[in-house]
N, CA and C atoms as an extended XYZ file, in Angstrom:
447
Properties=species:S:1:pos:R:3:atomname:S:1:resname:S:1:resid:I:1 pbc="F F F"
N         6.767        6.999      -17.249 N   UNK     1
C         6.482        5.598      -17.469 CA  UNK     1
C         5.546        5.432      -18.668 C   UNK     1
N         4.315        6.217      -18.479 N   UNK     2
C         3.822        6.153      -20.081 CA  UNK     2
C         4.205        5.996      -21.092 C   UNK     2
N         4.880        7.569      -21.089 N   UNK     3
C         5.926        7.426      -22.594 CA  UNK     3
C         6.675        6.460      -22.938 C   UNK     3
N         7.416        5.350      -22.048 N   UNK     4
C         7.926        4.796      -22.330 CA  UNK     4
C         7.124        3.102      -23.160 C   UNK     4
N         6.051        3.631      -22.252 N   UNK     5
C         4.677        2.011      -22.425 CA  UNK     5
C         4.537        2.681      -24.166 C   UNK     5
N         4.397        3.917      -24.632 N   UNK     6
C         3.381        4.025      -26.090 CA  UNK     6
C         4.745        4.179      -26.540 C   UNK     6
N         6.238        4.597      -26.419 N   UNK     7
C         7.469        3.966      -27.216 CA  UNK     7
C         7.294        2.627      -27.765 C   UNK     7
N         7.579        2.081      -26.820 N   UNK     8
C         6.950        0.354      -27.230 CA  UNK     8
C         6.261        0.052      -27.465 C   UNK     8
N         5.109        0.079      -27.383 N   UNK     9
C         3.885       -0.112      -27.957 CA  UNK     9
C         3.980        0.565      -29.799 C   UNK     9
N         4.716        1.387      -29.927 N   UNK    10
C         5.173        1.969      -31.647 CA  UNK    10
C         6.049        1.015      -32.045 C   UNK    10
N         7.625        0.586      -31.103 N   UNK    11
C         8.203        0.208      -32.052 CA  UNK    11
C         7.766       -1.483      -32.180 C   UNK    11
N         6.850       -2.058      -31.680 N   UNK    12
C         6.101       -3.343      -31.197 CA  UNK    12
C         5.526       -3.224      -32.572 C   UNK    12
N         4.857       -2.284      -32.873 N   UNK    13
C         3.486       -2.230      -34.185 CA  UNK    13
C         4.447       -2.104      -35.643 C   UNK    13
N         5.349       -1.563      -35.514 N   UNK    14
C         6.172       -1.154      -36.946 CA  UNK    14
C         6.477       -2.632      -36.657 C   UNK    14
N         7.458       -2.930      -35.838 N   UNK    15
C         7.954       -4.245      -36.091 CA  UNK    15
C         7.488       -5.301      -36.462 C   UNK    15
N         6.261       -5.572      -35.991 N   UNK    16
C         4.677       -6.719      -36.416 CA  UNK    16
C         4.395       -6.484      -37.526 C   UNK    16
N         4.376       -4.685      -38.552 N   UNK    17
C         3.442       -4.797      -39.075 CA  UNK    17
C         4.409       -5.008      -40.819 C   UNK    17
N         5.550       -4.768      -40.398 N   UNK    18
C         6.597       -5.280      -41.242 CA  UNK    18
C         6.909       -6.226      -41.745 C   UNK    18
N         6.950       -7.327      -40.009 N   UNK    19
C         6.710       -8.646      -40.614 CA  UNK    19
C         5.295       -9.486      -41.164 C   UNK    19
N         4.171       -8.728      -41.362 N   UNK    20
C         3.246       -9.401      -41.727 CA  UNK    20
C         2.374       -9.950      -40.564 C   UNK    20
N         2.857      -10.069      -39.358 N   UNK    21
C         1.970      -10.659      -38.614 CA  UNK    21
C         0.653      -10.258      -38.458 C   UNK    21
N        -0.524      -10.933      -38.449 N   UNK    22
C        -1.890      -10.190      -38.072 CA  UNK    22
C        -2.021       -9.413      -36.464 C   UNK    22
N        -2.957       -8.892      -36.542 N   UNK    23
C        -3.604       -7.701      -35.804 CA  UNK    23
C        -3.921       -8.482      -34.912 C   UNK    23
N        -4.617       -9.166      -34.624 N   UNK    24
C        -4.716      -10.181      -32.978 CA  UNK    24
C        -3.267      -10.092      -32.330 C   UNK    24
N        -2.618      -10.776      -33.288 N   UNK    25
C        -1.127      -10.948      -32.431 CA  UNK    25
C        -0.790       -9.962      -31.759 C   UNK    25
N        -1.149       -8.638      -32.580 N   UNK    26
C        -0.446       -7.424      -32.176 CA  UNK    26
C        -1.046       -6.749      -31.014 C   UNK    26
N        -2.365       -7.130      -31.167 N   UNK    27
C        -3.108       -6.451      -30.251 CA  UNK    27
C        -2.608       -7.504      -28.581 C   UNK    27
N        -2.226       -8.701      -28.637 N   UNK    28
C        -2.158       -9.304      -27.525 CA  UNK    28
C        -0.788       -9.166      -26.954 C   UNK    28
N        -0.026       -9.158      -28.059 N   UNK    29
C         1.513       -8.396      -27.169 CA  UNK    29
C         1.326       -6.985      -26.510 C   UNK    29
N         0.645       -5.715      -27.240 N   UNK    30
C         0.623       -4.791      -26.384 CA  UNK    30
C        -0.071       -4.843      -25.070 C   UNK    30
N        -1.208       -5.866      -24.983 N   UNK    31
C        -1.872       -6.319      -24.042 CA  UNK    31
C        -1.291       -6.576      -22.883 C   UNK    31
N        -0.257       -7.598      -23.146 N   UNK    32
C         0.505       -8.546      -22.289 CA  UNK    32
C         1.817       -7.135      -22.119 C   UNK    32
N         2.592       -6.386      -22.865 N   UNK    33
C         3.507       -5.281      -22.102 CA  UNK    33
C         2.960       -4.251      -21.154 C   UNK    33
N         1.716       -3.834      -21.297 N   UNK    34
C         1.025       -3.526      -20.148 CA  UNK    34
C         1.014       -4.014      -19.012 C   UNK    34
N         0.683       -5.308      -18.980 N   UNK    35
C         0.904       -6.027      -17.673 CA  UNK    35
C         2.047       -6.324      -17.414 C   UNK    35
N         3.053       -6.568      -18.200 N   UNK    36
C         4.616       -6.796      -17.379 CA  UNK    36
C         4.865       -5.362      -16.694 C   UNK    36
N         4.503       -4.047      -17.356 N   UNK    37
C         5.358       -2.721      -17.113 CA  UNK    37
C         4.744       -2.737      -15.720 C   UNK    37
N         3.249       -3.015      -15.644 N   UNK    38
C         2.553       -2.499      -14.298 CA  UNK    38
C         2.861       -3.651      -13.479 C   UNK    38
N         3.365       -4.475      -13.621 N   UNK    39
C         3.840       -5.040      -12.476 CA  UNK    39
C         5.378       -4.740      -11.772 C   UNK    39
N         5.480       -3.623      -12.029 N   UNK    40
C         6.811       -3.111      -11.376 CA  UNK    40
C         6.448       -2.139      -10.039 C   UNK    40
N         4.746       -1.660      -10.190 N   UNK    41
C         4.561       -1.048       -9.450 CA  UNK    41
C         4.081       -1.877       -7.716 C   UNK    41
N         3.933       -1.398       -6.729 N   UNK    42
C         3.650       -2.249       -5.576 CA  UNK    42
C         1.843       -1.849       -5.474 C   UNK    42
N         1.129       -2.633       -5.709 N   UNK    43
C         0.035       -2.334       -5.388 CA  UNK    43
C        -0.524       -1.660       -4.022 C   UNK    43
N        -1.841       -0.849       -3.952 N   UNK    44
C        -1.746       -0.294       -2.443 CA  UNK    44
C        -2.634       -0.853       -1.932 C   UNK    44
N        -2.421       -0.724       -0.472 N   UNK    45
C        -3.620       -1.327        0.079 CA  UNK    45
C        -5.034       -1.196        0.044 C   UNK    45
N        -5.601       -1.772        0.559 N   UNK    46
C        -6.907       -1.767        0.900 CA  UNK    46
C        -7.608       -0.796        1.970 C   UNK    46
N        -8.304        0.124        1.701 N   UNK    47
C        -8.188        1.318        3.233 CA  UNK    47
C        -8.894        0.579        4.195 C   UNK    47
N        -8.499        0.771        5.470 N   UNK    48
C        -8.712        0.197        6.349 CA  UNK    48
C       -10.700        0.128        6.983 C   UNK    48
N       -10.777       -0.804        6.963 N   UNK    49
C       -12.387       -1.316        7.666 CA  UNK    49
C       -12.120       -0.642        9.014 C   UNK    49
N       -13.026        0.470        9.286 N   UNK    50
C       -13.283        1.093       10.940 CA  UNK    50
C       -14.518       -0.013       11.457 C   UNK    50
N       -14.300       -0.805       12.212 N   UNK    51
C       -15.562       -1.074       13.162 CA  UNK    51
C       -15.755       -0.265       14.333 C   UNK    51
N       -15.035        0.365       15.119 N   UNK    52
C       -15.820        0.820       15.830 CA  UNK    52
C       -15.216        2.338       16.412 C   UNK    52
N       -15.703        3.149       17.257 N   UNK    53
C       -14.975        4.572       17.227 CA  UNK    53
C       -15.254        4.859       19.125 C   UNK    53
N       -14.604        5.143       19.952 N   UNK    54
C       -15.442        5.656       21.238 CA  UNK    54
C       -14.639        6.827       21.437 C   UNK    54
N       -15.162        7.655       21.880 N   UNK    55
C       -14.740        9.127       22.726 CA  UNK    55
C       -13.381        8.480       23.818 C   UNK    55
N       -12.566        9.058       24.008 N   UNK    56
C       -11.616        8.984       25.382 CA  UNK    56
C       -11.654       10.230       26.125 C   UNK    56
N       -12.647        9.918       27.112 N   UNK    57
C       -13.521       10.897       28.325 CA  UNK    57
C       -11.995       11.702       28.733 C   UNK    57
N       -12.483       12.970       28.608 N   UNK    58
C       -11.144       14.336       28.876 CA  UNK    58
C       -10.337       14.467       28.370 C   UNK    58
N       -10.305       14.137       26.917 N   UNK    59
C        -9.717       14.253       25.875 CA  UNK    59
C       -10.584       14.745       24.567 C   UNK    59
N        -9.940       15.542       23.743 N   UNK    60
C       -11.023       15.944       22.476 CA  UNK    60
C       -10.365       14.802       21.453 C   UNK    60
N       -10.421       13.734       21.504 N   UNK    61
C        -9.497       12.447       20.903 CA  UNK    61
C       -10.884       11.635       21.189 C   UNK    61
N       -10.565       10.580       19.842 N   UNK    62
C       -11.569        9.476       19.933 CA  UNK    62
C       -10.681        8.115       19.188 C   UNK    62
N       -10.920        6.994       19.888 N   UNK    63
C        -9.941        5.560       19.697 CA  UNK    63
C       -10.823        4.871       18.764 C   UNK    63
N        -9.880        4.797       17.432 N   UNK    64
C       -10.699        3.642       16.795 CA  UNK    64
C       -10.213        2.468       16.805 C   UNK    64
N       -10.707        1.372       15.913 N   UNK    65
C       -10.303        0.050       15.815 CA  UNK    65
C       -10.890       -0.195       14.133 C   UNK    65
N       -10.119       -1.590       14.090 N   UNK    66
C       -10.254       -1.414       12.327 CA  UNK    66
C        -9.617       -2.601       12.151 C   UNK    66
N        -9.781       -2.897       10.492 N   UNK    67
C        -8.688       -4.305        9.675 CA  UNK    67
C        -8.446       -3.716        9.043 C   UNK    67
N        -7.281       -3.912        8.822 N   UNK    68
C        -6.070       -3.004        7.063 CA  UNK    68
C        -5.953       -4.090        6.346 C   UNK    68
N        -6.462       -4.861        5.176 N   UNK    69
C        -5.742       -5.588        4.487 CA  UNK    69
C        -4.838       -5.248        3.485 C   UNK    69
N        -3.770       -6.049        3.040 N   UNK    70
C        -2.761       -5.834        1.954 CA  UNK    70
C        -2.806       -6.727        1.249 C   UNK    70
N        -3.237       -6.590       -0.405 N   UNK    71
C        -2.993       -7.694       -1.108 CA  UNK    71
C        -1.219       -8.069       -0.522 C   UNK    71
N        -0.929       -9.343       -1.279 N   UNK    72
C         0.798       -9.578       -1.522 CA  UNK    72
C         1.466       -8.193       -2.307 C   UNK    72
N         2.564       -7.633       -1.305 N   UNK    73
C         3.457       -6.288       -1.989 CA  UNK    73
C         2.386       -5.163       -1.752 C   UNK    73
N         1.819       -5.510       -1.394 N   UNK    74
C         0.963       -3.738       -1.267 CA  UNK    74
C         1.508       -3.006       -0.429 C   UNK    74
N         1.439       -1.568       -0.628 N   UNK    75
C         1.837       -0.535        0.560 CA  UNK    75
C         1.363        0.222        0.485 C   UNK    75
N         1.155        0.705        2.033 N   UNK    76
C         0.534        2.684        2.622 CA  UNK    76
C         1.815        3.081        2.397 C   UNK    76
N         1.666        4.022        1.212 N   UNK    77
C         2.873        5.048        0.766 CA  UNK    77
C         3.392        5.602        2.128 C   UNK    77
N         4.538        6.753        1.984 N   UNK    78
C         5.131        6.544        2.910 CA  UNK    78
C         4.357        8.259        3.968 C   UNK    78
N         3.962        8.344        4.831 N   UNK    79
C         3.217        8.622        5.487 CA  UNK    79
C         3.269        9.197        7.175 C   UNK    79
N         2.244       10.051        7.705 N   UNK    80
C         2.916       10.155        9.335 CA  UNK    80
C         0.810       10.203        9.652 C   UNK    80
N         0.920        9.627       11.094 N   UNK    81
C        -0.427        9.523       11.574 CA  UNK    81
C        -0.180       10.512       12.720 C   UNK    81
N        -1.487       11.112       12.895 N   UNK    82
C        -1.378       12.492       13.914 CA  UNK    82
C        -1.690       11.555       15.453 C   UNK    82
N        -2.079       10.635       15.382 N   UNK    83
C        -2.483        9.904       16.477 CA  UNK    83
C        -1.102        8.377       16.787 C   UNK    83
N        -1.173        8.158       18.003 N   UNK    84
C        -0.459        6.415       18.173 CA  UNK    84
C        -1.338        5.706       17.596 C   UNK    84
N        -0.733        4.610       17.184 N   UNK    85
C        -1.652        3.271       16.391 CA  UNK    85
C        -0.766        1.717       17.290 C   UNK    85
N        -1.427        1.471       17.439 N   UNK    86
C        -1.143       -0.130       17.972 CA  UNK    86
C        -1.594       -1.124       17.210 C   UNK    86
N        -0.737       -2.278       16.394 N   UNK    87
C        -1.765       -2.880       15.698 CA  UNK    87
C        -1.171       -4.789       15.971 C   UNK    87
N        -1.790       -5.335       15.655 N   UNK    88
C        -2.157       -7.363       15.737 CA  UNK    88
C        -1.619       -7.662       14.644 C   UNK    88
N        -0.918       -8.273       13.883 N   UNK    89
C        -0.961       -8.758       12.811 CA  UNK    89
C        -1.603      -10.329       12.470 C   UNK    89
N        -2.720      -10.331       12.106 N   UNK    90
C        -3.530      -11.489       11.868 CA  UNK    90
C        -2.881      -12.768       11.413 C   UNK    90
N        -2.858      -11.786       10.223 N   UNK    91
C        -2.126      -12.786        8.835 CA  UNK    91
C        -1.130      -12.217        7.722 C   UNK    91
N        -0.093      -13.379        7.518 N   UNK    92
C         0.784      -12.928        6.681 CA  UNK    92
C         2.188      -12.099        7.737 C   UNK    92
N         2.539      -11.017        6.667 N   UNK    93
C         3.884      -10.230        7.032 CA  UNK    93
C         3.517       -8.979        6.893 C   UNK    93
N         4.299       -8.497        8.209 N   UNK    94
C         4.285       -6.816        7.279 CA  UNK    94
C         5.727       -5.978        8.093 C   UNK    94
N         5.928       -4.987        6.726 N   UNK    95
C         7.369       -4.781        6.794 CA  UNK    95
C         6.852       -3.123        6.902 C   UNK    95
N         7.781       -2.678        8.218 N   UNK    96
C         7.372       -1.170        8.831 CA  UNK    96
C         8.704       -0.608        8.535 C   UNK    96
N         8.471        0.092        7.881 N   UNK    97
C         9.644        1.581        8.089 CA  UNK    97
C         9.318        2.430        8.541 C   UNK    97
N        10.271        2.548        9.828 N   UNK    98
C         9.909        3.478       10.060 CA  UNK    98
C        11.012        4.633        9.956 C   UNK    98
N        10.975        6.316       10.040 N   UNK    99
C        12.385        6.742        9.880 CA  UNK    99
C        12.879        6.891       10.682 C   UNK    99
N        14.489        6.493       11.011 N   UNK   100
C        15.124        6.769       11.537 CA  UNK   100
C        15.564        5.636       12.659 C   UNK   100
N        14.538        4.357       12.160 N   UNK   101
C        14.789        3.053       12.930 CA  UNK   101
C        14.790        2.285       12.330 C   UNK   101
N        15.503        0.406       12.296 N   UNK   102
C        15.591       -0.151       11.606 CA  UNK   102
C        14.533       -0.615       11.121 C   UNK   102
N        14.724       -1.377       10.299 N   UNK   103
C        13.110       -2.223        9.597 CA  UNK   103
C        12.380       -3.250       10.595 C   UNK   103
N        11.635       -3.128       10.303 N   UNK   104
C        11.124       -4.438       11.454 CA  UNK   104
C         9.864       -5.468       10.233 C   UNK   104
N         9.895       -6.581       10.884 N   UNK   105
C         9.391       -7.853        9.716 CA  UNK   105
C         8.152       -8.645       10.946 C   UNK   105
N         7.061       -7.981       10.737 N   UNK   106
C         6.491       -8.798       11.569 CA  UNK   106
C         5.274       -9.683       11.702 C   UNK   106
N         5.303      -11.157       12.023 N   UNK   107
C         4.699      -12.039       11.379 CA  UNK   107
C         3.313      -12.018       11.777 C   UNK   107
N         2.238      -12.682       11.675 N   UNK   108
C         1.103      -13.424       12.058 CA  UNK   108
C         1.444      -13.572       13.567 C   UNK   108
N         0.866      -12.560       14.502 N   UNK   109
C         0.701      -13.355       15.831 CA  UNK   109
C         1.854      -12.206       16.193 C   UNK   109
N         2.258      -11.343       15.869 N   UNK   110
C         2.930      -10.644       15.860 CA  UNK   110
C         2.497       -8.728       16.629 C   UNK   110
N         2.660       -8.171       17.232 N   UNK   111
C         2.234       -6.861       17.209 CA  UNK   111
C         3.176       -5.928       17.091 C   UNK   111
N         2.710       -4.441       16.587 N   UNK   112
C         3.763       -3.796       16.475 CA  UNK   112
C         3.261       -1.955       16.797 C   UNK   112
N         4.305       -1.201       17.225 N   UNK   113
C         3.203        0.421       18.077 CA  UNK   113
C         4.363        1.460       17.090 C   UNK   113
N         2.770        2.437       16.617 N   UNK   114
C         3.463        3.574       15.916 CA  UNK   114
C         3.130        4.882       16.373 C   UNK   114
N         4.106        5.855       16.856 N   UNK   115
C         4.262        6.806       18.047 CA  UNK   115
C         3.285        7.559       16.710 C   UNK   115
N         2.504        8.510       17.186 N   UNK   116
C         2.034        9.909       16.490 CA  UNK   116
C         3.562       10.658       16.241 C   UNK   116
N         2.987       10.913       14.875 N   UNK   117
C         3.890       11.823       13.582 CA  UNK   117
C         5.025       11.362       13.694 C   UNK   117
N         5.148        9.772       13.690 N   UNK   118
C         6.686        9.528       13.314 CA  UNK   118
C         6.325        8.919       11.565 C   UNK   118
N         7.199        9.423       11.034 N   UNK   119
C         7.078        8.942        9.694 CA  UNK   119
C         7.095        7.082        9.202 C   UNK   119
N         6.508        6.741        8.354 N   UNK   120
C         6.794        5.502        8.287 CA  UNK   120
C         5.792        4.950        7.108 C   UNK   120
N         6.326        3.790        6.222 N   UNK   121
C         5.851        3.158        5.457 CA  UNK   121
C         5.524        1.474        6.067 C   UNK   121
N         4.463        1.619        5.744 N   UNK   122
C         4.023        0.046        5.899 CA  UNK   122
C         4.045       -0.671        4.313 C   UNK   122
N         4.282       -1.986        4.631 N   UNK   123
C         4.016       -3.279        3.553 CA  UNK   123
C         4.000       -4.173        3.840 C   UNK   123
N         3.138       -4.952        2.865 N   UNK   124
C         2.926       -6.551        2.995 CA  UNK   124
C         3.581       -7.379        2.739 C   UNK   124
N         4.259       -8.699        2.751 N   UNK   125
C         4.895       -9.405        2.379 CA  UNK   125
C         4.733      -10.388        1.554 C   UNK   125
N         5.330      -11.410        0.743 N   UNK   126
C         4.647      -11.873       -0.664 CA  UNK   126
C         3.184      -12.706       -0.872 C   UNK   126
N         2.623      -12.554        0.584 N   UNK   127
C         1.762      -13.409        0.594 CA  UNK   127
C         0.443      -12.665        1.302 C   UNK   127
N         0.691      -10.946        1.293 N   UNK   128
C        -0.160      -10.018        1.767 CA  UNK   128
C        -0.111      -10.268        3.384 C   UNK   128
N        -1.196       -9.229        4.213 N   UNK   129
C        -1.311       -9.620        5.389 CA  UNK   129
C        -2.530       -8.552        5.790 C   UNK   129
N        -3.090       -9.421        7.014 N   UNK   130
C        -4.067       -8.774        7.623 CA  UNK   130
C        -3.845       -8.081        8.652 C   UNK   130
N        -4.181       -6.965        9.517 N   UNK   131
C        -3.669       -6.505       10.685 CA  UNK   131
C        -4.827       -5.477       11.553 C   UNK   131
N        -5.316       -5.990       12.713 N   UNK   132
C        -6.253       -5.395       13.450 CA  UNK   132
C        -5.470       -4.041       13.975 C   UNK   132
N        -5.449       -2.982       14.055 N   UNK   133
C        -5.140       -1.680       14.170 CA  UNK   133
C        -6.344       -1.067       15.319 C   UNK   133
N        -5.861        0.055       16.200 N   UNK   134
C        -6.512        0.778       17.515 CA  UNK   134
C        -5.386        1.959       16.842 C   UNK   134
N        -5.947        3.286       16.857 N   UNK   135
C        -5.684        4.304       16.896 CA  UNK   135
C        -6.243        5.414       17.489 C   UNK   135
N        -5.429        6.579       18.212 N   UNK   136
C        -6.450        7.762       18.496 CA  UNK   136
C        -6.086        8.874       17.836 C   UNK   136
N        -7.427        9.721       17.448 N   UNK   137
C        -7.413       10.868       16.610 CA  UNK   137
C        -8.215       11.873       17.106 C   UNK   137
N        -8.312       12.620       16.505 N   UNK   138
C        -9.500       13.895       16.840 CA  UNK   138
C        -9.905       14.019       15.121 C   UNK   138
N       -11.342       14.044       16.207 N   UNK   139
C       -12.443       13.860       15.029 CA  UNK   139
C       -12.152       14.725       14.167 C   UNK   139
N       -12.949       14.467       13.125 N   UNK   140
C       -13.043       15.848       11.770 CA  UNK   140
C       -11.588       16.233       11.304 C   UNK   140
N       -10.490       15.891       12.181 N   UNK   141
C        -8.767       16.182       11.296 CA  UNK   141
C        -8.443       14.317       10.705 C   UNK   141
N        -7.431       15.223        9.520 N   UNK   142
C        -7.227       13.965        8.819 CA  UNK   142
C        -6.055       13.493        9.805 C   UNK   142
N        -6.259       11.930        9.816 N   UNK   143
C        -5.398       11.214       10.697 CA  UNK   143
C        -3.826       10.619       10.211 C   UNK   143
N        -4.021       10.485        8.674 N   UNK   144
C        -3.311        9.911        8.154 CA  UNK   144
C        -2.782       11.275        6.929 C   UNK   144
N        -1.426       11.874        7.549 N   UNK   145
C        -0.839       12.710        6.287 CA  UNK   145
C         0.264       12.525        5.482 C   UNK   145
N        -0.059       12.360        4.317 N   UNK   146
C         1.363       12.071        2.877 CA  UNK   146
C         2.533       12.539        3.320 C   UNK   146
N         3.329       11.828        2.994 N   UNK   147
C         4.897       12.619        3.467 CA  UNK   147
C         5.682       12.410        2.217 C   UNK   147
N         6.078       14.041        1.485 N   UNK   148
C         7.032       12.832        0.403 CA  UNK   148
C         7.787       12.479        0.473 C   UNK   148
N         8.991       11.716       -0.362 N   UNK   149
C        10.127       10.966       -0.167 CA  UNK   149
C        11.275       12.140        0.220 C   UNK   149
């Protein structure tokens, strides 16, 4: 993707500087193709706010609770949690993939449950969304692991 941003950004400058146009101009078109190119990407979320954590007595597992926000289009790349997660959706949309099941779209007022180590991508919908989340983990391991495509 770079290469392709400083391609253009070359043949942008020969072309300007051919026709005479001044250096402001030039400098504000490469400005402005920056921001069109990066808006192809989906922004990511916001990592999730933990408020609170308790032990689950006879278990080496501890339950948290939390807010995930998503700007609009944001997403948790695509991903597997070592623990279940249960989560509220506050506000907005959010669109779950999960693998190997259909999509699910679920609104404000909405809840939705994600089994430990099933793979799955979360996202927001064009207007972002908020979502209260409960998960259990064991302490000190990472809860949340990358999966690639």
């Amino acid at each position: 993707m770079t290469e392709k941003i400083v391609a253009l950004e070359i043949l942008i400058a020969q072309t300007f500087v051919k026709s005479y146009f001044s250096i402001p101009i030039l400098v504000a078109i490469i400005v402005s193709t920056h921001s069109v190119l990066a808006a192809d990407k989906a922004p990511a979320s916001k990592p999730t706010q933990v408020f609170q954590r308790v032990a689950i007595q006879g278990t080496d597992r501890e339950m948290g609770l939390g807010i995930s926000e998503f700007p609009p289009n944001a997403e948790k790349p695509r991903h597997m949690a070592t623990g279940p997660e249960v989560c509220y959706v506050l506000e907005g949309e959010i669109i779950l993939n999960v693998d190997g099941k259909p999509t699910q779209h679920i609104h404000a007022g909405g809840t939705f449950q994600i089994a430990a180590n099933a793979v799955h991508v979360t996202k927001a919908g064009p207007m972002g969304a908020k979502v209260i989340a409960t998960w259990a983990y064991v302490p000190g391991k990472q809860f949340n692991v990358p999966v690639p495509n």
